[in-house]
C-alpha positions as CSV (number, residue, x, y, z in Angstrom):
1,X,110.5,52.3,107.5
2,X,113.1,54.9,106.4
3,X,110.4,57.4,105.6
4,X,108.7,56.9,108.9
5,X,112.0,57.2,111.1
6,X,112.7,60.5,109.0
7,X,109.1,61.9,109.7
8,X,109.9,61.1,113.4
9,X,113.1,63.0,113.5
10,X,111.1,66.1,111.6
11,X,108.8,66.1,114.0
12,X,111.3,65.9,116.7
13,X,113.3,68.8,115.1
14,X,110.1,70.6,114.5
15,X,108.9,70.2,118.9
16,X,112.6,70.8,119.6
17,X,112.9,73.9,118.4
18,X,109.3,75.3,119.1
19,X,110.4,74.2,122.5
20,X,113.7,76.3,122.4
21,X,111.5,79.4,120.9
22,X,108.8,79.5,123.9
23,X,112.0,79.1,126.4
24,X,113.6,82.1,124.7
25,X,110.4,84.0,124.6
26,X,110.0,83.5,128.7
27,X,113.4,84.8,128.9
28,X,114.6,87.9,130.5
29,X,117.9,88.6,129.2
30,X,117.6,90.7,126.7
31,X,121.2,90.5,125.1
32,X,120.3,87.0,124.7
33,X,116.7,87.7,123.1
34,X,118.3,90.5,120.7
35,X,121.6,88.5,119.6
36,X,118.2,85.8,118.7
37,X,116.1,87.9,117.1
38,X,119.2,89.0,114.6
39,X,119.9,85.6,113.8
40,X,115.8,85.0,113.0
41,X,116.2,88.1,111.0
42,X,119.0,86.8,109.0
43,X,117.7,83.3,108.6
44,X,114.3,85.4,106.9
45,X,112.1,84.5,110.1
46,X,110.7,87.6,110.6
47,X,107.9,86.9,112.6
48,X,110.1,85.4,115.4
49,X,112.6,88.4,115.0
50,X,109.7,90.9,115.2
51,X,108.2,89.3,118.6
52,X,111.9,89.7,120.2
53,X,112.9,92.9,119.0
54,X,109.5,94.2,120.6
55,X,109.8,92.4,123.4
56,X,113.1,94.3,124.3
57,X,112.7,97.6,122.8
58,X,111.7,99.1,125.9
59,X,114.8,97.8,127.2
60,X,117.0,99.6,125.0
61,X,115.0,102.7,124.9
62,X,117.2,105.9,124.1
63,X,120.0,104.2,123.6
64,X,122.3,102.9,120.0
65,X,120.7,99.6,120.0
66,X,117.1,100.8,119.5
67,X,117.8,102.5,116.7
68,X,118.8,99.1,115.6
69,X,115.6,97.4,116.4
70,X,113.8,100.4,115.0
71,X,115.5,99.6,111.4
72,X,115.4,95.9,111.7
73,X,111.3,96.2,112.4
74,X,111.2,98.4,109.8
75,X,112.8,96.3,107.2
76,X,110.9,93.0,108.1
77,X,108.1,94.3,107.6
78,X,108.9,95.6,104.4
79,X,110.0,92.0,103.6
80,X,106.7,90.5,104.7
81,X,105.2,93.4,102.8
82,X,103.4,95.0,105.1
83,X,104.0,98.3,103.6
84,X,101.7,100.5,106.1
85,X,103.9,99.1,109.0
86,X,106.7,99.9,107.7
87,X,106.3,102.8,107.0
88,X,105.2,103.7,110.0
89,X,108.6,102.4,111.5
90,X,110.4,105.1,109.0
91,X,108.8,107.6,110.0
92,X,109.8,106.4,113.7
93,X,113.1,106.6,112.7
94,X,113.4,109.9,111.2
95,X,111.3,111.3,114.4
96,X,113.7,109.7,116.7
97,X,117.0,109.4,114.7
98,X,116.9,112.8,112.5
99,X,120.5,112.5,111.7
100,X,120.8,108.5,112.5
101,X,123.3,106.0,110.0
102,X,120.1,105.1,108.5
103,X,118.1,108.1,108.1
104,X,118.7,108.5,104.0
105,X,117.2,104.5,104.1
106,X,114.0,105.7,106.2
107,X,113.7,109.0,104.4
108,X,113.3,106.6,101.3
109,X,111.9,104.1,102.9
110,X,109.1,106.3,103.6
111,X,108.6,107.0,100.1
112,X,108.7,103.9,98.6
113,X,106.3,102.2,101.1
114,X,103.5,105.2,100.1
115,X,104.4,104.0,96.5
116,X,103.5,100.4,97.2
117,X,100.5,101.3,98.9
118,X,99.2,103.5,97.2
119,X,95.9,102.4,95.7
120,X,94.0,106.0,96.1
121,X,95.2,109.4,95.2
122,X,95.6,110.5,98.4
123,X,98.8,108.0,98.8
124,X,99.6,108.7,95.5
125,X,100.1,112.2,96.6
126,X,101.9,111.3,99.9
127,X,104.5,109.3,97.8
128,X,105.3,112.1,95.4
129,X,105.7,114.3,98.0
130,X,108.0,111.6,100.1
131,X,110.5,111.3,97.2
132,X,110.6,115.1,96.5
133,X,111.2,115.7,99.9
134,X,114.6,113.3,99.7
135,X,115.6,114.4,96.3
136,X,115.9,117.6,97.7
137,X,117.1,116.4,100.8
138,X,119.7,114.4,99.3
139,X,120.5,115.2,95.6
140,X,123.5,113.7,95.4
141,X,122.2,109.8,96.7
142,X,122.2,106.9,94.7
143,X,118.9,106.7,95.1
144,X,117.6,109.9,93.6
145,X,118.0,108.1,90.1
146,X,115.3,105.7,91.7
147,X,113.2,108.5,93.3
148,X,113.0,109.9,90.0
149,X,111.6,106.8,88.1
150,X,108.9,106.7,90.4
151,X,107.8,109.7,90.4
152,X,107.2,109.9,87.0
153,X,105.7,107.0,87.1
154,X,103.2,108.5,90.5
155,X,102.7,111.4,88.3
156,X,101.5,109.5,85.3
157,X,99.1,107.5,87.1
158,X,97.7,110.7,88.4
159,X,97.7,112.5,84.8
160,X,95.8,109.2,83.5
161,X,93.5,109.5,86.1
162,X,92.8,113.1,84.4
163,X,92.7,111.4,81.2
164,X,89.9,109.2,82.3
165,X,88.1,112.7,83.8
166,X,88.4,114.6,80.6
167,X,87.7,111.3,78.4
168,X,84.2,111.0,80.7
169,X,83.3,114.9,80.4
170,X,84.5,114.3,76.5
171,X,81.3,111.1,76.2
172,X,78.9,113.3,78.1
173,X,79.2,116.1,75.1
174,X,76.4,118.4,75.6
175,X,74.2,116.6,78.3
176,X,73.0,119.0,80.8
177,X,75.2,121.8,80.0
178,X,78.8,122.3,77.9
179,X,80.9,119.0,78.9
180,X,83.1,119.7,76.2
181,X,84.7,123.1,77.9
182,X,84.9,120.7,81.0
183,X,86.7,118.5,78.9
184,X,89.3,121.3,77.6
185,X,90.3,122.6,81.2
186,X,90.8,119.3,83.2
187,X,93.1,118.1,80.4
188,X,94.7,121.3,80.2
189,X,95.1,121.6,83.8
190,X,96.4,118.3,83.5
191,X,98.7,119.0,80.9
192,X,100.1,121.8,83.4
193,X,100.3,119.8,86.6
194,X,102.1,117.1,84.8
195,X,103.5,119.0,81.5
196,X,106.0,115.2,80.7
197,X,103.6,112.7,81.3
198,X,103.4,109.9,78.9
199,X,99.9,110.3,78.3
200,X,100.5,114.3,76.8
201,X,99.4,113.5,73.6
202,X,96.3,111.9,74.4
203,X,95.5,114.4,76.5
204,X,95.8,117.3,73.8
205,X,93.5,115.1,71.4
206,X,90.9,115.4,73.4
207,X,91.2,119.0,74.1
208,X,91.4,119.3,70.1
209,X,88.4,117.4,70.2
210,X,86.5,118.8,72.6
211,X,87.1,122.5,71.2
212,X,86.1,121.0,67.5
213,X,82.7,119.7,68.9
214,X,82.0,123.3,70.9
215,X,82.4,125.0,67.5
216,X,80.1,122.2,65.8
217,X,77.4,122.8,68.8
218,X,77.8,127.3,68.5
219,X,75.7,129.5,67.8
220,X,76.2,131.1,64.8
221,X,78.1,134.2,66.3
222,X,80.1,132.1,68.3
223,X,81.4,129.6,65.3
224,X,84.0,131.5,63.7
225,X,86.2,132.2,67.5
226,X,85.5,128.8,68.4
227,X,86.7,126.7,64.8
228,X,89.5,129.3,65.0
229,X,90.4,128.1,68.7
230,X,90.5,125.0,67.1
231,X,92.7,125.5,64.1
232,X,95.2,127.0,66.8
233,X,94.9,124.0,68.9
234,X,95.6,121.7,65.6
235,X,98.4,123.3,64.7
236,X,99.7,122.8,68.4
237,X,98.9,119.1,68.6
238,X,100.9,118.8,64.9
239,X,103.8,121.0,65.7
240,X,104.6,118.8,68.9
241,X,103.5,115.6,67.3
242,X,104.1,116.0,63.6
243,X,104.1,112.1,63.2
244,X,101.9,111.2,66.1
245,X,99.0,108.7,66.2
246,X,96.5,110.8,66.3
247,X,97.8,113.3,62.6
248,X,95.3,111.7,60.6
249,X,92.2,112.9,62.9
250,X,94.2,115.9,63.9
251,X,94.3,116.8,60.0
252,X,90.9,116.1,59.5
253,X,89.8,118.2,62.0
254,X,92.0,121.2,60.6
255,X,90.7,121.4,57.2
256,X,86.7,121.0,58.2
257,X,87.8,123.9,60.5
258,X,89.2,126.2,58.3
259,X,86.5,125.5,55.4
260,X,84.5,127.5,58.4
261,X,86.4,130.2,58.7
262,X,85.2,132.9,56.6
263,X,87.5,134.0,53.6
């Protein structure tokens, strides 16, 4: 009986305050409908607080509370993580508020919603420019210790991405051309674009690799530049990773090259 009463009363709760909601929603005071939408912000209802705040931006177009709502839809969005929203709220902001109270947070905001969203390059790109951009607009934020982690982190998953490119030409070895000198310059360029990457060492292995195999595949006339190239690039990988996990096949590869080299 207890458990039936109390269902009752949930339910009544439950009616009561759906009732109080659509009331509110037919309203049309707005102080009333934004002082509402706050509190369903605060209390984590972000779908209520969204459907008030838009229902009296217009209202408060051009003036200090829409620069409110604009940050308060931004960041329940974020919290319902819909990142693409959001972000398209922060970059509201910094349109509308250039030098607004919360134009460092959109500025980052920006950023970071391009990092969680970013399944493609193209974002990947977008959110290492973003938190460039504030670094360099704000060096001295709190944040910029932040920025910085992710953009290493942005820029390793695109210098792995290399990896995998330079791996694949690497496999296709000589198959319908030299795939190995493909190999060499899109780690290399890699190795340029993103010169402290935590894959560095795996990307010179393969370019020590790859310029070992060309000198394997020469011609004859060719062979003695070519296992030279790759003494030079040997003694690279083991002067920058004297204990590194690849020594043992980066020694290997050293002393069959110099057995080529002519005395």
């Amino acid at each position: 009986m207890k458990k039936y009463i109390l269902t009752i009363l949930i339910s009544l709760l439950v009616l009561t305050s759906c009732s109080e909601y659509q009331n509110l929603l037919k309203s049309t005071d707005p102080e009333l409908k934004y002082d509402k939408a706050v509190d369903f912000f605060m209390a984590e209802k972000y779908d209520k607080a969204m459907t008030l705040f838009n229902d009296v931006s217009s209202y408060y177009r051009n003036t200090d509370r829409s620069e409110l709502i604009i940050n308060y839809l931004a960041k329940a969005n974020m919290a319902k993580k819909d990142y693409l929203s959001a972000g398209e709220y922060y970059k509201t902001y910094v349109k509308s508020y250039p030098s607004g109270r919360f134009i460092q947070e959109a500025r980052f905001g920006i950023a970071y919603c391009y990092y969680l969203d970013s399944p493609d390059v193209a974002a990947t790109v977008q959110a290492i420019n973003a938190f460039q951009e504030f670094i360099d607009l704000y060096p001295m934020s709190d944040k910029v210790g932040e920025a910085n982690k992710y953009l290493t982190e942005l820029n390793d998953k695109l210098a792995h991405k290399e990896l995998i490119n330079a791996d694949l030409y690497y496999n296709l070895g000589t198959y319908l051309g030299n795939n190995y000198l493909s190999a060499v310059v899109t780690a290399d360029n890699a190795l340029k674009k993103y010169p402290g990457t935590k894959h560095r060492e795996d990307l010179m292995i393969v370019i020590l690799e790859s310029k070992y195999q060309q000198a394997l595949y020469s011609e004859d006339m060719l062979k003695t530049d070519r296992y030279q190239a790759t003494i030079d690039e040997a003694y690279t990988y083991k002067n920058e990773y004297p204990e590194g996990k690849h020594s043992k096949r980066a020694d290997e590869i050293l002393k069959i090259s110099e057995r080529n080299i002519p005395k």
